[in-house]
N, C-alpha and C positions, 0 to 999 in steps of 0.2 A: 283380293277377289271379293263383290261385292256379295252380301248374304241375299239369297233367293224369297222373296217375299212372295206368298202368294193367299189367296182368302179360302180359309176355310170354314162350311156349313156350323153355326152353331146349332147344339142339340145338348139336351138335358144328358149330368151326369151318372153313371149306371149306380147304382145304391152301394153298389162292394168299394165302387172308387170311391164314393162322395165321403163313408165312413173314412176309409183310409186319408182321408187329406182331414177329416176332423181330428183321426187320430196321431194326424202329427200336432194339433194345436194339445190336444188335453194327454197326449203319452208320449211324453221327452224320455224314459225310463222308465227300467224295473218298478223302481218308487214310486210314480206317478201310478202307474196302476193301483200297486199297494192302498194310494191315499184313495182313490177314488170307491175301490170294492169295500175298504174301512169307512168311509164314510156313509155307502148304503148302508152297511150293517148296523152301525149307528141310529141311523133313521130308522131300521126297523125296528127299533127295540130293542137291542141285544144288550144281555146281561154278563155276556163270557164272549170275546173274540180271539179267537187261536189263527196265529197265521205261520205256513211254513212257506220258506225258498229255499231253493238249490241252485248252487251257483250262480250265488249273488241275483238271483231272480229270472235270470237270462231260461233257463230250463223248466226252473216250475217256481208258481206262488199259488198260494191254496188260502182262501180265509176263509173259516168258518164262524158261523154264528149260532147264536141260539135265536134268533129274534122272532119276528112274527112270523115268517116266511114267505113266500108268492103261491097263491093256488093254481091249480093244474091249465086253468084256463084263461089265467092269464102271462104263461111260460114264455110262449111265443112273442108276445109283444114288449116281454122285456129284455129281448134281444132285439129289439124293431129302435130302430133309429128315432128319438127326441121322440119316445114313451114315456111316460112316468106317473107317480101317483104324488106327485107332489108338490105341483104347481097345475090347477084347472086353467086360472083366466086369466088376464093382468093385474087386476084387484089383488089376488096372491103373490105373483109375482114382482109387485110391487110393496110386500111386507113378508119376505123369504123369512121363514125360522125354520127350516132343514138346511142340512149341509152341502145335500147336491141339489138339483132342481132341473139341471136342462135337457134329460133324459136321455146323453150320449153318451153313457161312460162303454156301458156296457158293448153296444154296437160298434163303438170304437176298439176296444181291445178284443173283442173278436173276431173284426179285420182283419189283424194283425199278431195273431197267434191262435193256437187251437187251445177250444176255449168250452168247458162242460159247466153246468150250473144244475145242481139237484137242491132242490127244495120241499119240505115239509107245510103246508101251511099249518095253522096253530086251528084245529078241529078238524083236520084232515084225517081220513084213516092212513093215509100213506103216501108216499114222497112222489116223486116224481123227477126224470132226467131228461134236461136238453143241452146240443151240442154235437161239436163236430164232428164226433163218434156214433152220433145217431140218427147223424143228415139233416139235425134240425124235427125230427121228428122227437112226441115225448113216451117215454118209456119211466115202468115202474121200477123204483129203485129204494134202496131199506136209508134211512134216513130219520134221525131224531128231528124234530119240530126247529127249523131253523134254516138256513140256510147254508151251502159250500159251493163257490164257485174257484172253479181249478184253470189258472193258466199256464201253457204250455208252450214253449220252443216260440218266445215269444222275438216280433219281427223276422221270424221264418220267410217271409215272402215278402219282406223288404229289406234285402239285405245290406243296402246301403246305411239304412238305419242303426242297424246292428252291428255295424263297422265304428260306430261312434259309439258305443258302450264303451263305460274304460273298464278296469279289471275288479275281477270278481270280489274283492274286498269292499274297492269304493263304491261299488254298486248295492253291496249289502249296508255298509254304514249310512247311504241315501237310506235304503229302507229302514232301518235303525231307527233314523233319524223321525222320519216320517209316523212311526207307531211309537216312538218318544212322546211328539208335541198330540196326537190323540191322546194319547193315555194323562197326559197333562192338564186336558182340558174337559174329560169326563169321565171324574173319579169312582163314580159309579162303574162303570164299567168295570171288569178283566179284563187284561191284555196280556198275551204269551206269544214270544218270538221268537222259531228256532232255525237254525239257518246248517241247511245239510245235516238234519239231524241230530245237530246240537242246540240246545235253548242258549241263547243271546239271555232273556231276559223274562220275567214272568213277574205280573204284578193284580192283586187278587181288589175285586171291589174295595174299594174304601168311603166307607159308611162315617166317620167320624175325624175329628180335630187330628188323632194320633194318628189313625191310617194315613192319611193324606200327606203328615210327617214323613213319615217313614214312604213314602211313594214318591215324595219330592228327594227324598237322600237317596231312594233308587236310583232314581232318574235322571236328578243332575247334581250329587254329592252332597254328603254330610255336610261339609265346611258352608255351602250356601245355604242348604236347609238350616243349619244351626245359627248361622249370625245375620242372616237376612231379616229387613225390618219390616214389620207389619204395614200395608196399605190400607188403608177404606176410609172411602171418602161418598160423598153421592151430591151432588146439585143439577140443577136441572132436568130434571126429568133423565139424568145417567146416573151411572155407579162404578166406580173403580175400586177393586178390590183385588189382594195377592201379595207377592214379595219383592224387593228390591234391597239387592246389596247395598249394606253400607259403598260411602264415595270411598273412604281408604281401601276396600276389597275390590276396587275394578280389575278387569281383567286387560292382559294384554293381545286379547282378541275377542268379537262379537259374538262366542259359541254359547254363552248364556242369553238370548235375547228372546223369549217368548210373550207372545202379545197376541191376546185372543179378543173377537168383537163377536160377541151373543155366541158363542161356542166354538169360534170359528179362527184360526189362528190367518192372522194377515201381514204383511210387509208393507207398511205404507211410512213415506217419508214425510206426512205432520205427525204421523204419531213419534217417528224418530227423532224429529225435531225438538215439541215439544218438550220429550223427556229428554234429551239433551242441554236445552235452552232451561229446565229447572233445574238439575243439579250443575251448571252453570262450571266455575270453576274451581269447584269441589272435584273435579277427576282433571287428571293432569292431560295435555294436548297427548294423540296416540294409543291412548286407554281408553277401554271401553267400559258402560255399565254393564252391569249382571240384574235380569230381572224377570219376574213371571207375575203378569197384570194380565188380567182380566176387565175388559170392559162393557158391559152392560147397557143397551140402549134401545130406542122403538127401535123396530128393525124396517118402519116406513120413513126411519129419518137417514138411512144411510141405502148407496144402490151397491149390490156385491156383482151385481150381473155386466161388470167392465171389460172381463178377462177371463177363456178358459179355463186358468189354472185355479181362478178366483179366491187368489191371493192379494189383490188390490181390488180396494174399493174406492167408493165416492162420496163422504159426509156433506148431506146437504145445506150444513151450516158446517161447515168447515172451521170456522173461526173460532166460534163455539167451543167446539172440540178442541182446537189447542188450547182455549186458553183452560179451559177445563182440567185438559191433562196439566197440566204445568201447575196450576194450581192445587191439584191433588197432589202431587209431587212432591212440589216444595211447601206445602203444609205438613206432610211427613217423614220429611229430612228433617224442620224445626222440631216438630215434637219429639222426636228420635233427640234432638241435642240440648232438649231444656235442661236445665242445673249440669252442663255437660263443659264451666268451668269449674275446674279444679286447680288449688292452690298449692305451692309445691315448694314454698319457703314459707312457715310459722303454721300460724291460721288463722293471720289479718291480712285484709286482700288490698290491694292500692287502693289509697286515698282513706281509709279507716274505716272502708267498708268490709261486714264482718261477713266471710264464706265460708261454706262450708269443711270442716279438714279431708285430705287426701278418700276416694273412695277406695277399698280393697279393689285388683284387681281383676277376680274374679267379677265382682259386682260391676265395676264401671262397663268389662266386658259386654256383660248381659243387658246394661241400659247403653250402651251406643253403639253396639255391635263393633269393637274395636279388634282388630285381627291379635294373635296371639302370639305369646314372643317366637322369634328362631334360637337358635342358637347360632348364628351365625355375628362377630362383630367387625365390620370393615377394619380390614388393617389399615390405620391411618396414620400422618404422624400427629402426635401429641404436643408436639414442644408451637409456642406462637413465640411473637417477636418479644422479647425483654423488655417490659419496662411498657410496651406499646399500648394506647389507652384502649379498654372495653369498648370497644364503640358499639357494643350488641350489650352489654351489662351481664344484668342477673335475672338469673328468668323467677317470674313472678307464678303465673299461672295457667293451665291449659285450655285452649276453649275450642269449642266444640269438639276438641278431641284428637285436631288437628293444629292449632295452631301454639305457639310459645307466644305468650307476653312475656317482655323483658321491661326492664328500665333502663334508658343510655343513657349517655352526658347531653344527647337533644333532646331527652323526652324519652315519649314508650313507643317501643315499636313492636312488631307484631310479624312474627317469623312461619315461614310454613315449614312446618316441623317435615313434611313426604321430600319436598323438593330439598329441602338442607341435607337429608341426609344423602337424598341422590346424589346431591353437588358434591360430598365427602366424598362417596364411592368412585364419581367419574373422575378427582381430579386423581384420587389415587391410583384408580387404574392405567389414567395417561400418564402418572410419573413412571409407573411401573414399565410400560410400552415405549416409553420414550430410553427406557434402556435397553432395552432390548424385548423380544418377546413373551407373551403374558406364559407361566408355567400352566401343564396342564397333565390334569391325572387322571389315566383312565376309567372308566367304567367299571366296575367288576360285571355286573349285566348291562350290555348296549342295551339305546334305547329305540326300539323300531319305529318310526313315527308317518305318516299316511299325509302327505303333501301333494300341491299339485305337478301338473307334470312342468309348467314353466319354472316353479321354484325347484324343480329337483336341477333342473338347466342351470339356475345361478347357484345351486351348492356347487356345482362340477365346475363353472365359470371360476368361482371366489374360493375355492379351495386356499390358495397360497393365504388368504386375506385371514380365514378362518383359522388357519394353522397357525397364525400370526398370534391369536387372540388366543387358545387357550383350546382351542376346537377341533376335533377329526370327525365330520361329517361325513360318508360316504351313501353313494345314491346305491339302493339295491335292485330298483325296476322303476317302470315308467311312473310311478304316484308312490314310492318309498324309497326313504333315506334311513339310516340306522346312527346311530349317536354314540360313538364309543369312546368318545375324550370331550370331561368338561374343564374351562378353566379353573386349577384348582383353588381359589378364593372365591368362586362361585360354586363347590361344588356340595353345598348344603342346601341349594336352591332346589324348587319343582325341575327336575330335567328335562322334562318335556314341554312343559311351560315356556322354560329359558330359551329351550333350541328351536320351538317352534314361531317365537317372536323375533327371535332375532333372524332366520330363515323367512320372515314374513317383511322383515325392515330390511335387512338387506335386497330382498327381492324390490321392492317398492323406493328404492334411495336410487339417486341418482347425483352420483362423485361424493368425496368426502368420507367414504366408505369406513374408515378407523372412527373416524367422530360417530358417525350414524349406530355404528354396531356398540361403542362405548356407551354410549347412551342407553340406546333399552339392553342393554348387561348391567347398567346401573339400577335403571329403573324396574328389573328382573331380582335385583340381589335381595335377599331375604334381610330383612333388617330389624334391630327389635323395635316396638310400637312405643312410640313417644309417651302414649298414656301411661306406660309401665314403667318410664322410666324415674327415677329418684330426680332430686335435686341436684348431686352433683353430677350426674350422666346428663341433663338437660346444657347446665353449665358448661361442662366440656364438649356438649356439642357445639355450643354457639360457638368456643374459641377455635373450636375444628374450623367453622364454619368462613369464623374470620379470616384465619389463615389463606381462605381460597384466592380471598377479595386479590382483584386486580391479574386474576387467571382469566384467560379468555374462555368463555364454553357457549353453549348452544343457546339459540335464545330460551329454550324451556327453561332453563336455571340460572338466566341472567338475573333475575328478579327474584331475590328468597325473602326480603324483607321489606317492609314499610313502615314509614312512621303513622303515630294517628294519634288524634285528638284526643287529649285527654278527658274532655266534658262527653263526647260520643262515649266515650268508654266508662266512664260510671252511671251514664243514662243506661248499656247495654248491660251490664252488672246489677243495676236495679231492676232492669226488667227480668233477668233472669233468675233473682233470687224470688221473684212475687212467685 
């Protein structure tokens, strides 16, 4: 049956609808709202931002501020559709330095929840209330100098909207997440987040070098705050400055990845590039960096006005800019690894060039940011063929922190100390599977872990595969799984870490499933750091190493060593010891 076509009168949309179709561009979520009332408060000044939700923001979000506030008489029009004080002409709008600027946030979320806003302004004698408790009309109300805007039973009258909220956890860890990357990128500030009554997290101005410490190990853990390498760089008329993991600390997922432009945190793919394209193949294929940059620029060289969400933007030198960041990058991964070979046989280096002796490991730590031992050491076997030549030798020296120099019977080669020892772990875990099932011991505390709903589908699909390996993963609701058996040769690893990458790689493989899962259980096991190691642990690894040769594995670990020139290599020796 064919569909009924017929012409209907065009005519202008009524204002309640027009917001409402704005508001599905700029309010996907709870959290969307969250970013956009934080970032008014922001722009007004505020020196303290308190924000509450309940239930996961679906019922209430409340942020208050201290900042300058909105006067009495101009209430009304800050509910009025693309109002603002923050963009007059083009000329402005074409050099944005506020956070919002297109003046919908507001008339949008008030669309679409019931929505009060009481404000003090800064020399007012008294506050003032508007909203949908008072018809839109304003009424006096007790109120410190600042502002609070309260949303309510939000998507009420769009209930379709509200059908797509997932559960009240992952709706609160968006918001989380959301007053995480503010409070990251305007240390001035306070930020407090309680959620039903309970604080999530509270974090008080920080005025100097140590607060800002201590609000980064808030925010995204001690272990990054502590071994991340210092940034700052500046050419061209920009500036990059912040932190970045050492390459042997990446993570095996993108959850450290913040990247602000003029205060403003963005996703764009030269910036991912770039910083990818400079730490180059310093991180292993499927590992991610960890990083918090800051980038500074005119803000008439770049457009933010692309995108509602205005989380991409547009550099009008584009190219510029990569090479910029890349350049900033890998200028501070090098200075990060100068004198960053160390000798590990005498304390004469190849060729009679004199190097430094062994650094304590404490110290080397602190100058390469090199990760800290485990306690964990792969059971492997030790024994190699009888009599069979060294073809890996004796290892000479470490460099940059990551690699073995050895001497062979061709010469020197140059081994990746990350990838060698993964190779040990994977081959031993497939001899181990190839007998039978990997042993696995339970938890004494499961680990509840917050995944999406298609990955909780392939724990329930791959169950058997998992049970195989070491694993009892069970799904508890539509976005949690709970973790109460790890293989037990991995079970001195991050738990959560382990089971959430590999629940990430199994989701994302397709056949091969025992290779694919072997592999990041490998490249998950906690291993001790080459830098730490002695002379004869270096040694027994390469024989481990050899042992493997003529094992098939994945291509990540087909390649652990190379040969290289030995004129390159005392030219790189001299330059490192100047």
């Amino acid at each position: 049956m064919e569909n009924a076509v017929r012409r209907r009168p065009i005519q202008p949309l009524s204002p309640h609808l027009a917001n409402q179709i704005a508001a599905g561009e700029v309010i996907e979520r709870p959290a969307s709202v969250v970013k956009e009332l934080l970032e008014n408060s922001i722009d007004a000044g505020a020196a303290t931002i308190e924000v509450d939700v309940e239930q996961g923001g679906s019922a209430l979000i409340r942020v208050r501020d201290d900042g300058f506030g909105i006067p009495r008489e101009e209430l009304e029009l800050a509910l009025a559709p693309h109002a603002t004080s923050k963009v007059y002409d083009a000329e402005e709008l074409a050099h944005i330095d506020s956070l919002g600027f297109r003046g919908e946030a507001l008339a949008s979320i008030a669309s679409v929840s019931r929505l009060n806003l009481v404000s003090r302004a800064d020399g007012q004698e008294r506050a003032w209330r508007i909203g949908y408790d008072r018809d839109g009309q304003c009424t006096p109300a007790a109120h410190p100098t600042g502002t609070t805007v309260e949303v309510r039973e939000l998507f009420f009258n769009t209930p379709a909207r509200r059908k797509f909220l997932r559960t009240e956890r992952t709706e609160f860890l968006h918001i989380e997440e959301v007053v995480k990357r503010l409070a990251l990128s305007h240390f001035g500030i306070g930020f407090s987040l309680r959620h039903n009554g309970r604080q999530a997290f509270a974090v008080r101005p920080a005025a100097d070098t140590g607060e800002r410490a201590r609000r980064i190990a808030t925010l995204l853990g001690r272990p990054f705050q502590a071994s991340s390498l210092a940034v700052e760089f500046a050419a061209a008329n920009m500036q990059l400055h912040g932190w970045l993991a050492p390459p042997e600390q990446s993570r095996s997922q993108a959850d450290i990845q913040y990247f602000y432009l003029n205060g403003r945190m963005i996703r764009d793919r030269l910036v991912t590039h770039a910083l990818r394209a400079a730490l180059g193949e310093r991180i292993e294929t499927g590992r991610y960096p960890a990083y918090l940059l800051y980038l500074e620029m005119d803000p008439g060289a770049v457009d933010v006005n692309v995108h509602p969400t205005k989380h991409e933007v547009r550099f009008r030198e584009s190219r510029m800019v990569h090479d910029f960041l890349y350049r900033a990058v890998s200028q501070s991964l090098e200075q990060a690894s100068e004198a960053a070979v160390t000798p590990v046989v005498g304390t004469a280096g190849y060729g009679g060039l004199q190097t430094q002796p062994p650094l304590p490991q404490q110290v080397a730590e602190q100058r390469s940011g090199y990760q800290k031992l485990y306690s964990f050491t792969p059971q492997v076997d030790d024994s190699v063929k009888s009599g069979a030549e060294e073809q890996l030798g004796q290892a000479l020296a470490m460099v940059y922190g990551r690699y073995i120099l050895a001497r062979s019977s061709d010469g020197l080669v140059l081994i990746d100390a990350n990838r060698a020892q993964c190779r040990v772990v994977f081959q031993r875990l497939r001899q181990v599977l190839d007998e039978g099932a990997l042993r696995g011991r339970p938890l004494l505390i499961p680990a509840t872990l917050t995944v999406t709903g298609q990955q909780c589908e392939t724990v329930a699909h791959y169950e058997s595969a998992l049970g195989r390996l070491g694993f009892q993963i069970d799904v508890l609701g539509e976005e949690t799984v709970v973790v109460r058996q790890v293989p037990t040769v991995l079970e001195s690893a991050d738990i959560a870490a382990l089971s959430l990458a590999v629940i990430d790689r199994l989701h994302r493989s397709k056949g091969q499933i025992d290779e694919v899962l072997l592999l990041c259980m490998a490249e998950q096991a906690p291993v001790p750091s080459a830098t730490g190691m002695g002379t004869k642990s270096l040694d027994d690894l390469l024989r481990r190493v050899e042992a493997t040769e003529g094992a098939p594995f994945p291509a990540q670990l087909k390649q652990v060593w190379r040969h290289i020139d030995e004129q390159i290599l005392e030219q790189l020796l001299r330059d490192i010891q100047r």
